[in-house]
C-alpha positions as CSV (number, residue, x, y, z in Angstrom):
1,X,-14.1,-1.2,51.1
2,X,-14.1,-2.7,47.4
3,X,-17.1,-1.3,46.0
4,X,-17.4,1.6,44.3
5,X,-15.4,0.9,41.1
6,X,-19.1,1.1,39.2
7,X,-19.4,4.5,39.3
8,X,-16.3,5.6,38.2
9,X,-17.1,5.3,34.0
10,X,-20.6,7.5,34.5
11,X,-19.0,10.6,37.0
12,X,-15.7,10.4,34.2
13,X,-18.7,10.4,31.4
14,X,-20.3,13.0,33.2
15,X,-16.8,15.3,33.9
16,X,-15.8,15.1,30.4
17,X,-19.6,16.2,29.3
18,X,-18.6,19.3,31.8
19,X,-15.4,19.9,30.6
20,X,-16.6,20.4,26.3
21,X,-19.5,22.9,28.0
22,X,-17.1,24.9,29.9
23,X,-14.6,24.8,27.7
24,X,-16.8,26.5,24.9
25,X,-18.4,29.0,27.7
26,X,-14.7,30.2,28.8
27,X,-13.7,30.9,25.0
28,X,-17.1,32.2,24.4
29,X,-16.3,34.4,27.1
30,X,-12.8,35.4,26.5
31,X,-13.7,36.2,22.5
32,X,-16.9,37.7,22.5
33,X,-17.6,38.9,26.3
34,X,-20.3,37.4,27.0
35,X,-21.9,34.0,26.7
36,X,-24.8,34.5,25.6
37,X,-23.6,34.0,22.0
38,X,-23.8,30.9,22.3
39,X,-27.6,31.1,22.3
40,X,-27.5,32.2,19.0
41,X,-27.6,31.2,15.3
42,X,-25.1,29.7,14.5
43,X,-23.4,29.3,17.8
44,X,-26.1,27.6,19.2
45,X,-26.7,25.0,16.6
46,X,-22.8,24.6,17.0
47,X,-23.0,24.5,20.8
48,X,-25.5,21.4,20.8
49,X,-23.6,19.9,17.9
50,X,-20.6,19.9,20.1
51,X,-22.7,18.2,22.6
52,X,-24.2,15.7,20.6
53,X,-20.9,14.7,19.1
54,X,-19.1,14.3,22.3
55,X,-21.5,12.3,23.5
56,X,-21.1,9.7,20.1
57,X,-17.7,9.9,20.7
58,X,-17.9,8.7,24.4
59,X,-20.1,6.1,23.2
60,X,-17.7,4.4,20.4
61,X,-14.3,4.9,21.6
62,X,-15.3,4.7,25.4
63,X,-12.2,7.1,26.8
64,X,-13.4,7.2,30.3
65,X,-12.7,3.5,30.4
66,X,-9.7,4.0,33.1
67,X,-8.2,0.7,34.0
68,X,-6.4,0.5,37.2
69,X,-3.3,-0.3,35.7
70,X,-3.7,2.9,33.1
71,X,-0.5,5.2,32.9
72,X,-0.9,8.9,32.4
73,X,0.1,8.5,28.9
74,X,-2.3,6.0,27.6
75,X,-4.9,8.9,28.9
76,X,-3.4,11.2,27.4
77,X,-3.3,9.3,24.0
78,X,-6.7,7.8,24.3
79,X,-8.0,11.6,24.9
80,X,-6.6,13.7,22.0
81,X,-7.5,11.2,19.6
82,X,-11.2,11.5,21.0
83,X,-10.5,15.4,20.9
84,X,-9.1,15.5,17.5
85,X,-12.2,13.4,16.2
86,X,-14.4,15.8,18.3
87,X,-12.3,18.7,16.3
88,X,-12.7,17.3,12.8
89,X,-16.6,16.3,12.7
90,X,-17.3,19.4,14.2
91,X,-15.5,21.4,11.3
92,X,-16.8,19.1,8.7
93,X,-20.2,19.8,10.6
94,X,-19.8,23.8,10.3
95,X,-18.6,23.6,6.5
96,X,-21.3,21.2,5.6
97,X,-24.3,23.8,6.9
98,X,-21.8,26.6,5.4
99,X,-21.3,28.3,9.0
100,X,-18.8,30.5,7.2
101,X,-19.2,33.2,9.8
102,X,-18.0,31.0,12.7
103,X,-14.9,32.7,14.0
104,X,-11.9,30.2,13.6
105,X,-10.0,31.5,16.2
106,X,-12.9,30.2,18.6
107,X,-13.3,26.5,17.1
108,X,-9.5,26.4,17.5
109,X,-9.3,28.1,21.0
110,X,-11.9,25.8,22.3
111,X,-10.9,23.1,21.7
112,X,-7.4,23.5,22.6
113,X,-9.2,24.6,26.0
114,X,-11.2,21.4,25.4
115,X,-7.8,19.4,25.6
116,X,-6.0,21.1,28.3
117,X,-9.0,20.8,30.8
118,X,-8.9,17.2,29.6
119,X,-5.5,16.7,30.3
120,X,-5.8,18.3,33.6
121,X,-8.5,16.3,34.3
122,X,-6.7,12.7,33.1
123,X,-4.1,13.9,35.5
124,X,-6.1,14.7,38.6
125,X,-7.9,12.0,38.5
126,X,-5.3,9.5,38.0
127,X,-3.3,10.5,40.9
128,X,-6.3,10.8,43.3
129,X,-7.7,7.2,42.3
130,X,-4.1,5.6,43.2
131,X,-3.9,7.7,46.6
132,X,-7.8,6.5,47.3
133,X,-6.8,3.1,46.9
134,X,-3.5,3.3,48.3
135,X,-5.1,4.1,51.5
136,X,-7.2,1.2,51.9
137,X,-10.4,2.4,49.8
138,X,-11.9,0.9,46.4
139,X,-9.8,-2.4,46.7
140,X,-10.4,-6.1,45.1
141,X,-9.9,-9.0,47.5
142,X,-8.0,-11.5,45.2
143,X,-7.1,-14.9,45.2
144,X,-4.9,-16.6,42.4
145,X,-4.8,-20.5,41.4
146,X,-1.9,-22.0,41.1
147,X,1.3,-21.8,42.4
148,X,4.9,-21.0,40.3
149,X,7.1,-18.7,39.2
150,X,4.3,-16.7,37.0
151,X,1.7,-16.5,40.3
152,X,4.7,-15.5,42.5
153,X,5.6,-12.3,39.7
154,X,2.0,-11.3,39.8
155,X,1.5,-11.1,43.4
156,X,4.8,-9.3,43.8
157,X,3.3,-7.1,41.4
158,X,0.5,-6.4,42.9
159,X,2.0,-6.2,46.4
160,X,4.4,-3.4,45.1
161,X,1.9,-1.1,43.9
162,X,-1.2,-0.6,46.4
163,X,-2.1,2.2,44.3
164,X,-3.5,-0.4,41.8
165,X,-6.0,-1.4,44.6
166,X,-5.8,-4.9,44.4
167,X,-5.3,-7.6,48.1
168,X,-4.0,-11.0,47.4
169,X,-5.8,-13.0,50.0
170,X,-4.2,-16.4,49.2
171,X,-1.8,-17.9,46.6
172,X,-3.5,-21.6,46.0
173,X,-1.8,-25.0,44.8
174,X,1.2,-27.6,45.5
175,X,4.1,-25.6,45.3
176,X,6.2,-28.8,44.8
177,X,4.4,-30.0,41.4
178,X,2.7,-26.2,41.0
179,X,-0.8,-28.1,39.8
180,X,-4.1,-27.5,41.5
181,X,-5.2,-30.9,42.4
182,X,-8.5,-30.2,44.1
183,X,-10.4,-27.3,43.4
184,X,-12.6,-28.0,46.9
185,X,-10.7,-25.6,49.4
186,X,-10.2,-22.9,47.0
187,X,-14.7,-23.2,46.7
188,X,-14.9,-23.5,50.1
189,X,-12.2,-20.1,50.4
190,X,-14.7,-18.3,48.1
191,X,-17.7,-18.9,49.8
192,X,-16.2,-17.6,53.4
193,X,-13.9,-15.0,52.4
194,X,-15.3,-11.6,50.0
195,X,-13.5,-12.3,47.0
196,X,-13.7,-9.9,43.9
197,X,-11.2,-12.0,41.8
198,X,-9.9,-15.0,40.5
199,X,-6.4,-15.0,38.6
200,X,-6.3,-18.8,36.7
201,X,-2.1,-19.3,35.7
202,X,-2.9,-21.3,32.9
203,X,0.2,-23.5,33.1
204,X,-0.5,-24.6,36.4
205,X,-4.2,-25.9,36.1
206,X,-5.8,-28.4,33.5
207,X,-8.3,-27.3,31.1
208,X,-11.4,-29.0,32.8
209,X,-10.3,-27.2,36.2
210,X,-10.0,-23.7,34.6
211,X,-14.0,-24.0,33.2
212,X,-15.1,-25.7,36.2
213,X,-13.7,-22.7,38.6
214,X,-15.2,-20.0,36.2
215,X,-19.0,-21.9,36.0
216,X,-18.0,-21.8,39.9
217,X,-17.0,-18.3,40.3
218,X,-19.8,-16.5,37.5
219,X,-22.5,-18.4,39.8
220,X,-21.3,-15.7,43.1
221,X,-21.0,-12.9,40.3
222,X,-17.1,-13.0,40.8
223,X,-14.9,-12.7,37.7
224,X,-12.4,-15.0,36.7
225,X,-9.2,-13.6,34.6
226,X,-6.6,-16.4,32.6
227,X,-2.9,-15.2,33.0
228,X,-0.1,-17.3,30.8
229,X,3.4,-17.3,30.6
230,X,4.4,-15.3,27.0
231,X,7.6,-13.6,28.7
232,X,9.5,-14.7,25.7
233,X,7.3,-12.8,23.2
234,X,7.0,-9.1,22.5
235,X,4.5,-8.0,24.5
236,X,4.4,-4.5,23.1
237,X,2.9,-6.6,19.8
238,X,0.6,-8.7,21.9
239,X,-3.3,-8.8,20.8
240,X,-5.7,-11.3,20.9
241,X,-8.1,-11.7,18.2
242,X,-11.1,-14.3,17.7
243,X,-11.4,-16.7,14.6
244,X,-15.3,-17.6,14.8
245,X,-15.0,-19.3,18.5
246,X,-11.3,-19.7,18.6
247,X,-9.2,-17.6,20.2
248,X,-6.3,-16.5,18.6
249,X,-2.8,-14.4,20.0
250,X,-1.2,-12.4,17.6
251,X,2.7,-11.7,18.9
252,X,3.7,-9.4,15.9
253,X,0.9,-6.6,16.4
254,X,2.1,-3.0,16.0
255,X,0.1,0.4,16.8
256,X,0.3,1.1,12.9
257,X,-1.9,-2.0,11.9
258,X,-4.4,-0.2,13.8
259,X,-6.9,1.9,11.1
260,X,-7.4,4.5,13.4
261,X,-3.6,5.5,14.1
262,X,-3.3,5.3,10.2
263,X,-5.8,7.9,9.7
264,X,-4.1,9.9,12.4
265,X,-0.4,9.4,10.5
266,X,-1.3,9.9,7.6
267,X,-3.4,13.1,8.4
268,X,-0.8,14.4,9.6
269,X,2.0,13.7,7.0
270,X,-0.3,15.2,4.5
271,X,-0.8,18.4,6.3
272,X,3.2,18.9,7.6
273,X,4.0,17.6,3.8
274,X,1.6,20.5,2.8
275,X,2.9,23.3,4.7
276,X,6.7,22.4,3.4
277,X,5.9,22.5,0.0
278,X,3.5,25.9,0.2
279,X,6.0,27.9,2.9
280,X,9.7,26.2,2.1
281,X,10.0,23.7,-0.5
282,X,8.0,26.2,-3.4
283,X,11.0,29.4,-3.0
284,X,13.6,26.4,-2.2
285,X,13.4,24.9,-5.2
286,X,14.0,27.4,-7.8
287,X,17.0,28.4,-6.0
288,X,18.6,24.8,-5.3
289,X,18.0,23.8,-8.5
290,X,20.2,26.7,-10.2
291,X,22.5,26.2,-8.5
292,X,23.2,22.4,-9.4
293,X,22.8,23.4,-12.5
294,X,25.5,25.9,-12.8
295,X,27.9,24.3,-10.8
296,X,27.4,20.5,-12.8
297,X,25.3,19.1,-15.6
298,X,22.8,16.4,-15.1
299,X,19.3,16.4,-13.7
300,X,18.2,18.5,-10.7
301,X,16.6,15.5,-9.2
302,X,18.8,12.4,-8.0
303,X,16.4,9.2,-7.8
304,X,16.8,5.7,-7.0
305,X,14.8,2.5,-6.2
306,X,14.3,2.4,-2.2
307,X,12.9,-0.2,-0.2
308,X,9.9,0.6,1.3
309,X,6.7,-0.8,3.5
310,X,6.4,-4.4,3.3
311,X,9.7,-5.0,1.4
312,X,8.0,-3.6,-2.0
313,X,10.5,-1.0,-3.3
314,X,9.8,3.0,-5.1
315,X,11.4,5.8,-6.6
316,X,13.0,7.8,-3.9
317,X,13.4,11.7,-5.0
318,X,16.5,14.0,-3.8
319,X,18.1,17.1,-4.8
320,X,21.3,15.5,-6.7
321,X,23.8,16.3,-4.4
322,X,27.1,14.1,-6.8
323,X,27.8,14.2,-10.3
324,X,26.6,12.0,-12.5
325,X,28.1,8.6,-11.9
326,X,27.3,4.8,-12.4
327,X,27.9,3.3,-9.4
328,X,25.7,5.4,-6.8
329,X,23.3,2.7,-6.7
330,X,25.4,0.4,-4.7
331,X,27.9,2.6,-2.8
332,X,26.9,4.4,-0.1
333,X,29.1,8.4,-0.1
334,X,31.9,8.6,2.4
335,X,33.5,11.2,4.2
336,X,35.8,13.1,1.2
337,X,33.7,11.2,-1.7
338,X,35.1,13.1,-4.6
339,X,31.8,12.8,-6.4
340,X,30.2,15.3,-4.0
341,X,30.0,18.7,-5.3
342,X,30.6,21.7,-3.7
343,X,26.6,22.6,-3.4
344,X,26.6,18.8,-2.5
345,X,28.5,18.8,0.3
346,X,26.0,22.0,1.7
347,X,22.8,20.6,1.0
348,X,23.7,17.2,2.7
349,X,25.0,18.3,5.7
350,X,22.0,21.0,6.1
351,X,19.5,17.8,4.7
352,X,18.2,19.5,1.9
353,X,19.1,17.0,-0.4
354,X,16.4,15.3,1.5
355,X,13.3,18.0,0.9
356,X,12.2,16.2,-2.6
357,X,10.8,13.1,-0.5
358,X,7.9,15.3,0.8
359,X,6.9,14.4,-2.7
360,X,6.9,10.7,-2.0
361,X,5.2,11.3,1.6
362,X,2.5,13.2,-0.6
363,X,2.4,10.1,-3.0
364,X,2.1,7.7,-0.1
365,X,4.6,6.1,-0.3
366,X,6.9,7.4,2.6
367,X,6.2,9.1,6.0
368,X,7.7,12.1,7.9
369,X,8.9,9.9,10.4
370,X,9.8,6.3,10.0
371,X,12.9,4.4,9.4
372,X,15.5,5.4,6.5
373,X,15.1,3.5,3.2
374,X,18.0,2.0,1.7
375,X,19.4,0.8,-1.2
376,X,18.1,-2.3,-2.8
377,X,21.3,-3.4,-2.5
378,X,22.0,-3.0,0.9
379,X,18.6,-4.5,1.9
380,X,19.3,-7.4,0.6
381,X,22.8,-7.3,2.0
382,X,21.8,-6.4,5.7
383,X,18.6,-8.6,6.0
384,X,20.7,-11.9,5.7
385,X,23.3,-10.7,8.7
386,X,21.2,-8.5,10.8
387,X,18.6,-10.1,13.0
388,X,15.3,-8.7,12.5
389,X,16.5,-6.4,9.8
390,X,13.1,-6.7,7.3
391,X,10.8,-5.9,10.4
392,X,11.7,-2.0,10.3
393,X,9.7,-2.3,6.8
394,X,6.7,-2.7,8.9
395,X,5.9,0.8,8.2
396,X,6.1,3.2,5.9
397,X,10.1,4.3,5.8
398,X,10.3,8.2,6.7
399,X,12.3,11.2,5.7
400,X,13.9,11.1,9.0
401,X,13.6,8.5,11.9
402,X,14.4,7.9,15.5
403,X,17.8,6.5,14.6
404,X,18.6,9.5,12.5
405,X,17.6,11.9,15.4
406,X,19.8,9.7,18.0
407,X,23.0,10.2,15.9
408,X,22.8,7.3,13.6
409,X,23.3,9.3,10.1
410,X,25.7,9.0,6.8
411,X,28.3,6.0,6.3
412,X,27.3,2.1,7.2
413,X,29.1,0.1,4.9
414,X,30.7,-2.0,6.7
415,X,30.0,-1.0,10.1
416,X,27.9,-3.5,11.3
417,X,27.3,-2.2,14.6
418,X,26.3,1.2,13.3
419,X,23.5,-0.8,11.2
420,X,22.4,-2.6,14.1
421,X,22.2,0.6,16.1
422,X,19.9,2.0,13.7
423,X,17.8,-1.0,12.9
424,X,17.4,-1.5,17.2
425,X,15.7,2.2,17.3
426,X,14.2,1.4,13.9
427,X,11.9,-1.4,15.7
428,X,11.6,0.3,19.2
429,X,10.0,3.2,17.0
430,X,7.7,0.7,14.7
431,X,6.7,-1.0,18.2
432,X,5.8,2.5,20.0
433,X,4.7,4.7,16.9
434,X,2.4,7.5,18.2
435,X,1.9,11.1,16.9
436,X,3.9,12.7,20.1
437,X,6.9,9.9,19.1
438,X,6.9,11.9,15.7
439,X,6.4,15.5,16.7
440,X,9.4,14.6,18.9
441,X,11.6,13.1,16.8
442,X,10.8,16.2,13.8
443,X,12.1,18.5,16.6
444,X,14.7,16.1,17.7
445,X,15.7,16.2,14.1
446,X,15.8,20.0,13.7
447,X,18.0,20.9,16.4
448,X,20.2,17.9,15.4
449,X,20.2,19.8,12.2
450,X,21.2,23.2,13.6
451,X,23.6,22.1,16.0
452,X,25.3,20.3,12.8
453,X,25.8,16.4,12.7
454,X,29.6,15.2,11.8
455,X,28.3,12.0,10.4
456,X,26.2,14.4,7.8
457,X,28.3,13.7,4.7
């Protein structure tokens, strides 16, 4: 049974169309008693709004797009971004008609129901597709041309995981010179056998064979898919963009060069940034700063020039946790320094020192999360005997990172594998950024904190 597969997209379209309508109708419900609020001014202008922008949402980012091969948690990041959009145009649709009498606490219940149901959904369906097609339903009948190490991988692949739904029905070509030298039995295969498929290994067939099995294929409305061997690049980075009629692989892409995830980062840095400053950093400050004061003169604020995105460096802010020296721009502290003071040596360990930089976050030019910034110096130092060193400024550098949350804090001079420790979950965070990577690592960071870290010196 391989059919099927093409009504998929319009029931998911349809459930998630469901899901926005019950989700307001539950809250509805819960808030007010009753439903029939939302037949109503305003409500009911909201309630199609919410409808209508759904809808628009489906239509551009195309969520219910579920690949066989889709994990959970590319569902689950493709759907709160389409629920946080869904959130923000229909706030900036209330304030714009000045629906100031729209109770908050439902626009926020719903669609935090709106995301749960959508999760439960994601889930559901997920795991009910894979057991369909693990028992023998909604399959593809495939057959792949050319024979080598990279056709072998792929149908061991697909042979290991059913729940994908694909059936290799033959492995073509000369497995002692891996080409396909005659494209006649694998047309004369297509036209007996029901095939859904064709997987071209691009190292094992010439150019003119590859278009003259895909004219072949598109004639009998079978589709024809180009795999290549790129096991030696990153594949996390891999993209494949189109200059005019040429196409083009780009091996260094990141989830950050994205616009979207930008807007999504950067939202949120201004809004956490926000909330420190208002609730913490407003009573903090007055009191921190006294107290360097009395116990040291010199400024309250320590700052120094720190590299930051794309190697261009800035003024990075602290609470001045030494006294006044001349050499803190090119040596690091160490455990005992004697030019930490006594409120020093408190506000580092707790990281307080490090509460100015939601200053720089607010300027734009660091993030919540991302990888440390150091010295001048010591960028220039590191980047000509670490490997890969300069790619961690990929991104915007953060007031605490994935490195920092795993352990990696205080002292590096000189410890070269502590660097490369750092700069190894500096990239694995720059080539997996997502907002639940830096919700995690801000709480990863604040029990760190609390426990107390031994390398915070």
């Amino acid at each position: 049974m391989t059919g099927n597969s093409h009504y998929i997209k319009p029931i998911v379209f349809t459930l998630d169309l469901v899901i926005v309508n019950i989700s307001l109708l539950l809250v509805a419900f819960w808030k007010f008693d009753s439903v029939a609020i939302l037949f109503e001014e305003p409500y009911s202008l909201l309630y199609v709004g919410s409808n209508v922008f759904w809808i628009m949402l489906e239509l551009i980012i195309k969520p219910f797009h579920i690949k066989r091969t889709m994990r959970y948690v590319q569902y689950v990041r493709k759907y709160t971004f389409t629920v946080l959009m869904h959130f923000l145009l229909i706030t900036a649709f209330s304030t714009l008609i000045k629906f100031s009498n729209i109770s908050r606490e439902f626009l926020i219940l719903g669609f935090t129901t709106e995301w749960f149901l959508m999760m439960l959904l994601g889930g559901t369906l997920i795991w009910t597709l894979r057991a369909y097609r693990k028992n023998g339903y909604n399959y593809r009948n495939v057959i792949i041309a050319g024979h080598g190490e990279l056709s072998k991988q792929l149908e061991i692949l697909f042979r290991a995981h059913p729940e994908y739904g694909y059936r290799i029905k033959r492995l073509f070509g000369d497995e002692q010179n891996q080409k396909v030298s005659d494209l006649s039995t694998i047309s004369e295969y297509i036209n007996n056998e029901d095939i859904d498929e064709v997987y071209c290994c691009v190292p094992y067939l010439t150019h003119e064979k590859i278009r003259e099995l895909i004219d072949y294929a598109e004639d009998r409305f079978i589709k024809v898919k180009l795999i290549t061997d790129f096991r030696g690049f990153p594949m996390k980075g891999l993209t494949l963009e189109r200059y005019g009629h040429i196409p083009v692989l780009n091996v260094t892409e990141i989830p950050l060069d994205d616009i979207k995830n930008r807007v999504i980062k950067r939202t949120f840095d201004i809004a956490f940034s926000s909330l420190v400053m208002l609730l913490v950093f407003s009573w903090l400050f007055p009191i921190i700063g006294l107290l360097i004061k009395l116990e040291s003169r010199g400024p309250v604020f320590f700052k120094q020039k720190r590299t930051g995105k794309d190697g261009k460096s800035f003024w990075c802010y602290k609470f001045r946790s030494m006294a006044v020296n001349s050499d803190s721009d090119s040596r690091q502290a160490t455990k005992g320094d004697m030019r930490i003071t006594k409120v020093g040596a408190f506000i580092r360990k707790t990281s307080i020192d490090e509460f100015p930089q939601f200053i720089n976050v607010l300027k734009g030019e660091m993030s919540v999360v991302g990888p440390r910034p150091h010295m001048l110096k010591h960028t220039e130092e590191y980047s000509k005997i670490i490997e890969k060193f300069m790619t961690r400024h990929f991104v915007k550098p953060g007031i605490t990172g994935l490195a920092q949350a795993k352990g990696y804090r205080g002292e590096t001079e000189g410890d070269d594998y502590a660097m490369k420790g750092r700069v190894k979950l500096d990239r694995f965070y720059v080539e997996n950024w997502s907002l639940y990577f830096d919700v995690k690592i801000i709480v990863l960071t604040g029990l760190s904190i609390v426990k107390g870290d031994e390398n915070a010196y």
